[in-house]
N, C-alpha and C positions, 0 to 999 in steps of 0.2 A: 402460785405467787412467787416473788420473786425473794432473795434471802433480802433483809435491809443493809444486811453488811458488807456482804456483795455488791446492793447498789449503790449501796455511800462510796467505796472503793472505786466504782467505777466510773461514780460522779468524779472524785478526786482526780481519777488517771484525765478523763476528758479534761476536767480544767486544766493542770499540769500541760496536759498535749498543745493546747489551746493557747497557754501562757509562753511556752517554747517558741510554737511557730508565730506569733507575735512579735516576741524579743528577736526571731531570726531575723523578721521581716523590716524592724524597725534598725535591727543592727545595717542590714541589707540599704535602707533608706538613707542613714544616717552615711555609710558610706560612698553612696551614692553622691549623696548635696556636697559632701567633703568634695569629690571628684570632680563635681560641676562647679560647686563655686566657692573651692577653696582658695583662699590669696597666695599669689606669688611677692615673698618677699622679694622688694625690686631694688634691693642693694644685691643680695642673692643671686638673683638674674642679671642685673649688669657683670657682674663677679664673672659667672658662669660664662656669659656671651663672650664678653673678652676673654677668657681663656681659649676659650673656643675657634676664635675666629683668630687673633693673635696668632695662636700659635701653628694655624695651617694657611696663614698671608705669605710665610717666608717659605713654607715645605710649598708650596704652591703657586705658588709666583704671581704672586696677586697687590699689586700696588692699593687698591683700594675699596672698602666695605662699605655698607649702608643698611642699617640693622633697622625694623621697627614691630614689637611685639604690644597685643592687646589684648585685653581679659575682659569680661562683663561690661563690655561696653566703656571701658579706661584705657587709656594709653599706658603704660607700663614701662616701655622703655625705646626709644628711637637714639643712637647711635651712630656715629660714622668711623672709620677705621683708617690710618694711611692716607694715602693723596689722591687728591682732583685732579693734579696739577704737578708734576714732577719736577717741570720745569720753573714753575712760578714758583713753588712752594706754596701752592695751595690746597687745604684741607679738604678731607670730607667730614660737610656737617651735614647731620639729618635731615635739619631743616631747612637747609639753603643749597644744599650739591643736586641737580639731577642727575640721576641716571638715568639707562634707558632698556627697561625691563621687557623688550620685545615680548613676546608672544604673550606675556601678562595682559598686553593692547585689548588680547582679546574679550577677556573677561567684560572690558568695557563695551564693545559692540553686542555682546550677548544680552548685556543689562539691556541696553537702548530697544533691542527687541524684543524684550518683555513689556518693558515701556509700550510700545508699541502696539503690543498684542493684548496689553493690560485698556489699551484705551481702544483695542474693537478695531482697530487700523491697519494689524496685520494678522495672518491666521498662520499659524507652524504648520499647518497638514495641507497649505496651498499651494501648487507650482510655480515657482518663484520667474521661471519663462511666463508666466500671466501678468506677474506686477512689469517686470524689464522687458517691457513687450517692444522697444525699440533694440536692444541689444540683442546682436546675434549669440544664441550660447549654441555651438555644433557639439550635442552630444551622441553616444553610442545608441543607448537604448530610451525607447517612446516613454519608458515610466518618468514620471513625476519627479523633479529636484526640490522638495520641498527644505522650509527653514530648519525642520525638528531632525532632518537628513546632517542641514549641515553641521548643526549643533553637535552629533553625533561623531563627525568626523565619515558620513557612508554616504556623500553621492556618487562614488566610483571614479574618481579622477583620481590620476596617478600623481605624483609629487615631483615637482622639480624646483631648481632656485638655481642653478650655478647660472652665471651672466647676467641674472635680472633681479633676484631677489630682494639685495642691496647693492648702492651705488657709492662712490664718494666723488660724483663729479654734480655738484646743485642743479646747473643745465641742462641734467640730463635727467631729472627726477619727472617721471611722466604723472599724469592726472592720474585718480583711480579709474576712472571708465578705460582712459585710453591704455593702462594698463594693463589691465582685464583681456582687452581687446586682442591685447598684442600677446602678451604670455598665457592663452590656453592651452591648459594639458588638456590631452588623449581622457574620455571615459572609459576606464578598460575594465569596467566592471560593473553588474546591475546595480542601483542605488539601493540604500536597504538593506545591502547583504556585510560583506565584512570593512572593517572600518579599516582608514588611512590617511593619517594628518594631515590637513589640507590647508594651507594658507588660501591658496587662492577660493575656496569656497566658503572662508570668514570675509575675505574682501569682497566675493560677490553678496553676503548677507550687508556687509556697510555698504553698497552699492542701493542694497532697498531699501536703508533705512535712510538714506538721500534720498532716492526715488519717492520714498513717503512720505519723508517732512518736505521735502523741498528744499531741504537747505541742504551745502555739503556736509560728509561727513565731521569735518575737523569742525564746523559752528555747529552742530548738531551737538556733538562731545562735549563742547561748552559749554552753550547753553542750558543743556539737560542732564548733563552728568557733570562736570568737573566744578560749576559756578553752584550747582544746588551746593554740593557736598562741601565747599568751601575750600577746593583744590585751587588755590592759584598760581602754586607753583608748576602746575602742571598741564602738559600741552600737546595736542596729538600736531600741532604743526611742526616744520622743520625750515630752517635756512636754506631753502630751495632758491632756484633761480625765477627771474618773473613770467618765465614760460609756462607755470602752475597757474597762473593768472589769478592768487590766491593771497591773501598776507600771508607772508612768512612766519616764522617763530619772532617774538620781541626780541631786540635787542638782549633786553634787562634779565629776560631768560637765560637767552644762548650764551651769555659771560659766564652760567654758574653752572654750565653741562661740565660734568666730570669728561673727562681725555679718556679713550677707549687706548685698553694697553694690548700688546703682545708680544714674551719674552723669547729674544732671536738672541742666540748667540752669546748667552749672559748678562745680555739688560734689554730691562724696559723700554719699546720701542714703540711710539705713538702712533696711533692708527689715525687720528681726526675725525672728521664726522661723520657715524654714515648712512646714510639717507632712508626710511623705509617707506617714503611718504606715496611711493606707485601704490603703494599694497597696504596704506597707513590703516586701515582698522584691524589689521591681522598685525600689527605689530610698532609704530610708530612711536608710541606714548614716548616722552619726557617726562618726569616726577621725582619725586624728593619721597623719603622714608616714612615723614611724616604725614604727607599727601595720599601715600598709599593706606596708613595707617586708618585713615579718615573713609576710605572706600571698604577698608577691611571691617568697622565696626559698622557702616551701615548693612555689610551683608549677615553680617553675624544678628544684627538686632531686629530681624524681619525689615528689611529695604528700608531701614529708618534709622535718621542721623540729627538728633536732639531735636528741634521742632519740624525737620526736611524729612517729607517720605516720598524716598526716595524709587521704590516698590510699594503695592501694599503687602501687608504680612500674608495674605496667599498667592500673588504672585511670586515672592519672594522665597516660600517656601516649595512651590510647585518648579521654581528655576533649582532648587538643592536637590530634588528628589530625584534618585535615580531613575532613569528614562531607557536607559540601553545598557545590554551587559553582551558579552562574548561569549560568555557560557555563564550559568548556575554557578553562585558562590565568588567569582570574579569579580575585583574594581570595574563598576560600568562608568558611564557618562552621567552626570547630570545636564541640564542643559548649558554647554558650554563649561562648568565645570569641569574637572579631571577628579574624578574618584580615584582615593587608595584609602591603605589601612594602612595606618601608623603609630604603633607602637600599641598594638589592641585596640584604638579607635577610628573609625569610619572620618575621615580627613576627603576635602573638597578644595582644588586650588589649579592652579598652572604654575608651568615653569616657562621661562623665558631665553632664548638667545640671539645674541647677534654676533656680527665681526669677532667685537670684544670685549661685549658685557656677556654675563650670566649669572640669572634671574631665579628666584621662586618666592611663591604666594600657597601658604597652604591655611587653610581655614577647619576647626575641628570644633564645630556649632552643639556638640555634648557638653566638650569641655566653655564656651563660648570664647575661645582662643585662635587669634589669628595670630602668624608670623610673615613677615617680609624679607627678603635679603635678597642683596643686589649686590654684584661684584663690576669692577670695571679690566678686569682683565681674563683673556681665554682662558687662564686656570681657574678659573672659578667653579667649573664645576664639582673640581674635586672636593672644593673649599665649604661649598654650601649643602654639599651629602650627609647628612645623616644631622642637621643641628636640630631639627623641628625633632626628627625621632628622642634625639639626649635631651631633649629638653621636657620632651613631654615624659619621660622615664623618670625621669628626675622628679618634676614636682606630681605624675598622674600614674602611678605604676599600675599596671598591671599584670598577669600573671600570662607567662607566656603561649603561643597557640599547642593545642594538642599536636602528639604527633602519632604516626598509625606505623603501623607493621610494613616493612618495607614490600610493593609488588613481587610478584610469585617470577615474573619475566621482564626485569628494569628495560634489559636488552630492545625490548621493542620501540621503546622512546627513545634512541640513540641514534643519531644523522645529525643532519644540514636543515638550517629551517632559516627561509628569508623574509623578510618583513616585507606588509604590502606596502609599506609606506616608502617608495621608492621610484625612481621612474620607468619606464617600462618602453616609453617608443622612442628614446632622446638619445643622443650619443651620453648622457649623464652615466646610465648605466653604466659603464665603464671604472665609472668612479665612484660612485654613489649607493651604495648597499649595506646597508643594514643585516648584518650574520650574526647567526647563533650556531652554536655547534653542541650538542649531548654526546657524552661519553659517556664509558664504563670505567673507573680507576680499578687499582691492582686488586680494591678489595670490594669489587663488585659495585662501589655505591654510584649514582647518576652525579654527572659533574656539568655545569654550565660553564660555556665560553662563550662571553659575548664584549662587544664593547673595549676588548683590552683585560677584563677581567674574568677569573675563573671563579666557581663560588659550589660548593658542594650543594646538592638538591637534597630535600631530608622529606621522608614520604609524609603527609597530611590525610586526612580522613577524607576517600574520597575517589572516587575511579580516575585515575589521570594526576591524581589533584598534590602539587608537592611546594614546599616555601625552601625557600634559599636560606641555607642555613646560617648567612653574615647579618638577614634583613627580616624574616621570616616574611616577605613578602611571595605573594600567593603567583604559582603557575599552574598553568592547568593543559594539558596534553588531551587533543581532539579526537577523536575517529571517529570513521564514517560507518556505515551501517554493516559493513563487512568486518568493521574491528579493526583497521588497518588505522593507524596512527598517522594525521594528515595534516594538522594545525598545531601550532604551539600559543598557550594563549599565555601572553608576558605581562607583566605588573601594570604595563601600562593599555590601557583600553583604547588607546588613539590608534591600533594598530596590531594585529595579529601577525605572527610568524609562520610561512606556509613551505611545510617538507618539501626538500626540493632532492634530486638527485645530482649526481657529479655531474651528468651534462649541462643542466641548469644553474648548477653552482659557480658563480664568478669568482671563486676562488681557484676553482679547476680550470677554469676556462683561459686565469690567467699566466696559472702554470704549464697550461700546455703551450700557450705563445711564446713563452719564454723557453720551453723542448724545442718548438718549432726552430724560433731564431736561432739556439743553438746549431741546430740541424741544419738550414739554410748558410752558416757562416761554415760550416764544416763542407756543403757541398762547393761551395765557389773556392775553398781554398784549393781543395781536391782540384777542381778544373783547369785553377791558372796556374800549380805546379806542374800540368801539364801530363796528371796519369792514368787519365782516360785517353787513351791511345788505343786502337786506330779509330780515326772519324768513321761514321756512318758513310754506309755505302751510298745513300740514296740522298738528293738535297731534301727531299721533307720531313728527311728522321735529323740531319742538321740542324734544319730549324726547330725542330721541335724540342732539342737540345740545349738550344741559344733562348729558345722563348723560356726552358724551364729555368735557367738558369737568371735571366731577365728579372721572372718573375720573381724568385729567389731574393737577388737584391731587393729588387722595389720594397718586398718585405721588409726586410731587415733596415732599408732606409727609412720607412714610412714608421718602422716601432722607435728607433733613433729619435724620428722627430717627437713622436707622442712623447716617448720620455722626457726628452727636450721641453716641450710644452708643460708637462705635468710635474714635472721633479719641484720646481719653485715654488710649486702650492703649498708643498712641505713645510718649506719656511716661511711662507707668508698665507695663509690662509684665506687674507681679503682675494687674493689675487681670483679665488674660486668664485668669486662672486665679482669682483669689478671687473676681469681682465677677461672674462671665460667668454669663448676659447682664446688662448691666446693663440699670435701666428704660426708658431711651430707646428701646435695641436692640429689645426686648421691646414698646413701645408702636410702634416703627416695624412689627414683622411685624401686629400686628393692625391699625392702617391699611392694610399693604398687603393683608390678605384683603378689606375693603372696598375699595381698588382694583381688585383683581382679579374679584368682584362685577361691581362697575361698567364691569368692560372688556368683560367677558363681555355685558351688557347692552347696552354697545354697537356690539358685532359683531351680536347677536341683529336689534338693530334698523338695520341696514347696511342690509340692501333698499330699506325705504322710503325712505331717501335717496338711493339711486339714481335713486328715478321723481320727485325732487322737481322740480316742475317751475319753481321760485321761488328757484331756486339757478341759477348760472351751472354751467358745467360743470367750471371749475376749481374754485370751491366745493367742488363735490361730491366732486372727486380730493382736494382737501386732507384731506377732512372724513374721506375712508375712509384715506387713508395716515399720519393719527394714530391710528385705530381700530387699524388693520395694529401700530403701532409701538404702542399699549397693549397688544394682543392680547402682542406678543414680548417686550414687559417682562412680562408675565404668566409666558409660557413661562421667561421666563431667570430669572427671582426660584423659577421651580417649581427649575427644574437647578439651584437654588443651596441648594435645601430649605427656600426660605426661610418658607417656610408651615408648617414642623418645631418647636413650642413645644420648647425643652429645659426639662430639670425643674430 
């Protein structure tokens, strides 16, 4: 039998044990409900905001903000910052300024197809060539472009925008169909597999959500998302010209569009209006802080906005749920959402840009907190980095992520790594690249360069798997079955970064044009000071001399023009999208197909300079190892597409 004093004892330790994990649980719960729905004092928060934003309007060159934060289904605080209107002297208010939060647009088209799919009308796992059975789509491969593809950012089309993206001329703003029609990118890649931001495959989803209602996109947005939710300041039309054969934006609207800025030369310089309406559901929206705020609590409150449902609470919950990731442990996709973590918690939103706004919406449905902010000038994005992370630190702390023992060989994650989200068949290339670079610093640690900035990588629990030590935002380093390191996978899931070598690399590719040129301008002086003496004996090794030299220039003319073309972008950014190509750009690639010609010509007749017998033998080495270095600018101008006329 058992002692009785022993068992009373051990009765006691059991309750005691019992009592503890109890009190832990309830401490655990208690801190929990604090976390979820605890109030933000909103004198506090305004305090905060304005410090915040205030004081990186002037480091940042940002004429004007548009703030609107929400908690438990309450508005909390909607704000505007600086000017509309530089010239008029007009304000930004919350409630009456639009802005125009591009790519946010799309959040709106994603709802509409849930809508959709909620009412049995569309299916995500159907091939969307079945509903747009009049539209030609020329893709790569026979597999299926379904909607849940595009929501993802993976039906394999490459990215482009320079010359079409946006416009500032009204008469010139095409229909969606006829848009579509006319700017398809290349599939260069099986659908399904790795993702790459794609405007044009959110506009072909608002293409079937016209296709299905039967009404256009922009009465569609009204009707069912912007009039339920009681947005009326908000509008996915624009002041187009009557070739849209559409109403325009209202008047009453377009008076209260905030002025898109960009600072040239030490001021403020107006951009006016610019158009996204070819491609309006991947980014057109008009909207006010407050109007956003209003979208922001019906996604936060299961697809429901005071008596308006908007979703039901499982469609609305099944559009939050992660659907796609890159790898294990990675920010995935929800549908149409943008997964990250911030600041310890699981956060769902977009960013947005245009010309010269820049945008974010991030929603964080634990805390039931959304934020908005809207800039109207190209520096914005410096402006609106990191306010949701301080803010949520502020009133939701959490404890920072673990960190792991740093890898046994960092060394192997260190190269070139280029994002898919880029063009791939367009002379854009050239321009248009997305890089990353890994290093090793002096004290062995991983350092990222990307974007302009550098940020040390700090190891994470996890094969690959490391955060940035400024954001503790998660990277994760890929290999393939052999172990070799082949993908980078970066904060953001709209897009993977894939190892590239130096021949691949357009950073290499551009310093070696720029050897070249040097090279080329070093051969022609040489020639016309007149100290390659004596001419060839034979007329075929003459010509073959004149032709390399020919091609030489043509060179050197035809990078002239590109420059010529491309240098202005620098200062005006629109020009990349309104002007592109311009003429120069444009007169530079048709020179270079006559260099190219002429390079050709002069490998052709390579031989008979070999047997020249009238040339010393270093001659002869010079004469082939400029032919060799035209031959490569050949090659490297082809890898850059640059023999690709755009229309």
């Amino acid at each position: 039998m058992l002692d009785p004093a022993k068992g009373s004892d051990a009765r006691r330790h059991a309750i005691m044990t019992l009592m503890r994990g109890a009190l832990c649980g309830l401490l655990v719960w208690l801190w929990a409900g604090v976390a979820m729905g605890a109030a933000i004092d909103r004198q506090d928060l305004e305090a905060f905001v304005d410090g915040f934003v205030t004081a990186r309007m002037e480091a940042h060159r940002v004429a004007g903000v548009t703030v609107a934060v929400v908690k438990d289904d309450e508005l909390l605080l909607a704000k505007g910052f600086g000017s509309a209107d530089l010239e008029a002297g007009r304000p930004v208010v919350a409630d009456q300024t639009l802005f125009r939060p591009g790519s946010i647009s799309k959040l709106f088209t994603w709802t509409a197809v849930m809508q959709l799919v909620e009412q049995g009308r569309l299916d995500l796992d159907a091939d969307i060539r079945d509903i747009l059975t009049d539209f030609p789509l020329a893709t790569r491969y026979p597999a299926p472009i379904t909607l849940r593809q595009l929501m993802a950012h993976t039906p394999g089309f490459e990215d482009t925008a320079m010359g079409h993206l946006f416009e500032d001329d009204p008469d010139a703003v095409l229909a969606l169909r006829d848009y579509l029609r006319r700017h398809a990118p290349a599939q260069v890649r099986e659908p399904g597999t790795w993702p790459a931001y794609s405007n044009y495959g959110v506009a072909l989803a608002g293409l079937v959500v016209a296709e299905v209602s039967g009404m256009s996109w922009e009465a569609y947005a009204e009707r069912h998302l912007l009039a339920p939710l009681g947005m009326r300041d908000s509008t996915f039309r624009e002041p187009w010209g009557p070739q849209r054969k559409q109403a325009p934006m209202a008047p009453a609207l377009r008076e209260r569009v905030s002025e898109g800025y960009q600072w040239v030369e030490g001021a403020f310089r107006p951009g006016g209006f610019t158009f996204v309406g070819g491609i309006g559901p991947a980014g057109s929206l008009s909207t006010t802080a407050t109007d956003m705020a209003r979208f922001m609590r019906a996604h936060l409150n299961e697809g429901r906005l005071g008596d308006v449902q908007l979703l039901s609470p499982d469609t609305a919950r099944e559009m939050q749920r992660t659907h796609y990731r890159v790898a294990p442990g990675q920010p995935g996709m929800a549908h149409g959402f943008i997964e990250s973590e911030i600041a310890g918690y699981r956060a769902i939103g977009h960013g947005g840009g245009t010309v010269h706004f820049v945008s974010d919406l991030q929603l964080i449905p634990e805390l039931e907190l959304g934020v908005f902010i809207s800039t109207n000038s190209n520096g914005g994005q410096a402006l609106i980095r990191g306010l949701v992370e301080q803010l949520v630190r502020r009133y939701f702390p959490t404890e920072a992520p673990a960190a792991a023992t740093a890898p046994d060989d960092p060394a192997r994650y260190a190269g070139d790594y280029l994002s898919t989200r880029r063009p791939y068949t367009t002379v854009e290339a050239l321009l248009n690249h997305d890089m990353a670079s890994v290093h090793l610093d002096r004290d062995g640690r991983l350092v990222l360069s990307r974007r302009g900035r550098q940020v040390r990588l700090v190891p994470a629990p996890g094969e690959g798997h490391f955060r940035q030590a400024d954001s503790h935002e998660s990277l994760r380093f890929l290999a393939d079955d052999s172990g070799a390191v082949t993908h980078l996978a970066v904060p953001e899931p709209i897009m993977v970064m894939e190892r590239v070598g130096p021949l691949a690399n357009p950073r290499w590719r551009l310093a070696f044009l720029g050897l070249a040129g040097g090279v080329f301008v070093v051969t022609l002086v040489v020639a016309l000071v007149g100290r390659e003496r004596p001419p060839a004996h034979r007329a075929v090794v003459r010509w073959a001399a004149r032709l390399t030299l020919l091609a030489a220039g043509l060179w050197l003319v035809s990078m002239g023009l590109a420059l010529a073309g491309v240098l202005p972008i620098t200062q005006d950014v629109g020009l990349a999208f309104f002007d592109f190509p311009p003429p120069a750009f444009v007169a530079a690639q048709g020179v270079a197909m006559l260099a190219g010609a002429a390079s050709l010509g002069a490998l052709a007749l390579l031989v008979p300079v070999l047997g020249e017998e009238g040339w010393s033998r270093s001659r002869r080495l010079r004469h082939v190892g400029v032919v060799v270095l035209l031959v490569l600018t050949l090659l490297t101008v082809w890898q850059f597409n640059g023999f690709v006329l755009m229309a």
